[in-house]
C-alpha atoms as one frame of an Amber mdcrd trajectory, in Angstrom:
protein
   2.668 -16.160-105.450   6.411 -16.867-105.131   7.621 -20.297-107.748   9.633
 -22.700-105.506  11.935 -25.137-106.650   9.045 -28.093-106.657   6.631 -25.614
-108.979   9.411 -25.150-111.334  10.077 -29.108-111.449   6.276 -29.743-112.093
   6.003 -27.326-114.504   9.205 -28.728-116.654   7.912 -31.958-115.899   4.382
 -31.528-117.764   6.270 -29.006-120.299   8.798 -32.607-120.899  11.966 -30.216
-120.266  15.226 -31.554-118.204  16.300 -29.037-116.262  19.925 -29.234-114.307
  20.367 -27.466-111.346  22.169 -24.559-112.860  18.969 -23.701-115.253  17.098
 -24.147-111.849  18.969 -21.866-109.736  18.892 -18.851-112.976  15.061 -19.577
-113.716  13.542 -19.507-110.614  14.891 -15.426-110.215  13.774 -14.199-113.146
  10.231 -16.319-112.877   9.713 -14.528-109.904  10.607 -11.050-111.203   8.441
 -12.092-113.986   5.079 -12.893-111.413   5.872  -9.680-109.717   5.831  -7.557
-112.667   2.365  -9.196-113.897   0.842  -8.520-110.356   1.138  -5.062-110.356
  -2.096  -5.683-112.950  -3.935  -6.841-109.452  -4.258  -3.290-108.508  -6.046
  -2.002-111.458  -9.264  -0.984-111.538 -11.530  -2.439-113.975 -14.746  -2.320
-112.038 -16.803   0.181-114.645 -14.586  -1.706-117.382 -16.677  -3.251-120.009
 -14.792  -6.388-121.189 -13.753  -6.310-124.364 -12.813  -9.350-126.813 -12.086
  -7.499-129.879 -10.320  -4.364-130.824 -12.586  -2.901-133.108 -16.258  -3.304
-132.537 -16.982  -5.983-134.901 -20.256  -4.650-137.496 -21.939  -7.160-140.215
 -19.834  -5.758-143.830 -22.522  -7.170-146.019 -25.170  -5.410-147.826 -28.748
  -6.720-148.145 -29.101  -9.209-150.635 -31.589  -7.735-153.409 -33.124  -9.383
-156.708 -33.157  -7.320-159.634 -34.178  -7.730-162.774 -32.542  -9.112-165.688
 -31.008  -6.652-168.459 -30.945  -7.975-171.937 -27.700  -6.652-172.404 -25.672
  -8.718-169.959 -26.473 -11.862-172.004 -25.668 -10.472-175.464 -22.033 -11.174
-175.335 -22.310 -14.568-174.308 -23.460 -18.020-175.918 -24.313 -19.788-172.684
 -27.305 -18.534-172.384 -31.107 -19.973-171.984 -34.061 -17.920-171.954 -33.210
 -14.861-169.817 -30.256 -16.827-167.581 -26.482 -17.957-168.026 -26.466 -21.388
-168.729 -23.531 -23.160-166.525 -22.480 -26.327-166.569 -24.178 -29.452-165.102
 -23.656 -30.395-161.473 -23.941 -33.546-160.291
């Protein structure tokens, strides 16, 4: 695909740029040299390519959430305390 003068205008149209005819005449070059270098990606061969989203495979970091009970200890430093649990404060 080759970017003509009316693509560029459209383009700097919807993008709200004014562009004079100088910016025009060095854009439209180096657009071009810019579409040709990204087509070259056209003639790979990603047909036994799995797509891939992520760099690393992404893998759940959490362990499984187990009960256990409670030790004595933990509490004995502490004065919020009711029965066998910390005691926090109220939420309404």
């Amino acid at each position: 695909m080759k970017i003509d003068r009316n693509i560029l205008q459209g383009v700097a149209s919807n993008a709200r740029l004014r562009l004079s005819k100088k910016e025009e005449d060095e854009l439209l070059p180096q657009l071009n040299e810019i579409l040709e270098i990204f087509s070259e990606l056209d003639k790979v061969k990603t047909d036994k390519v799995e797509p891939s989203f992520q760099p690393l495979k992404a893998k759940n970091v959490f362990r499984e959430d187990k009960t256990e009970k409670c030790n004595e200890d933990m509490l004995s430093n502490t004065k919020n305390k009711e029965d066998r649990y910390f005691r926090g404060p109220k939420a309404i």
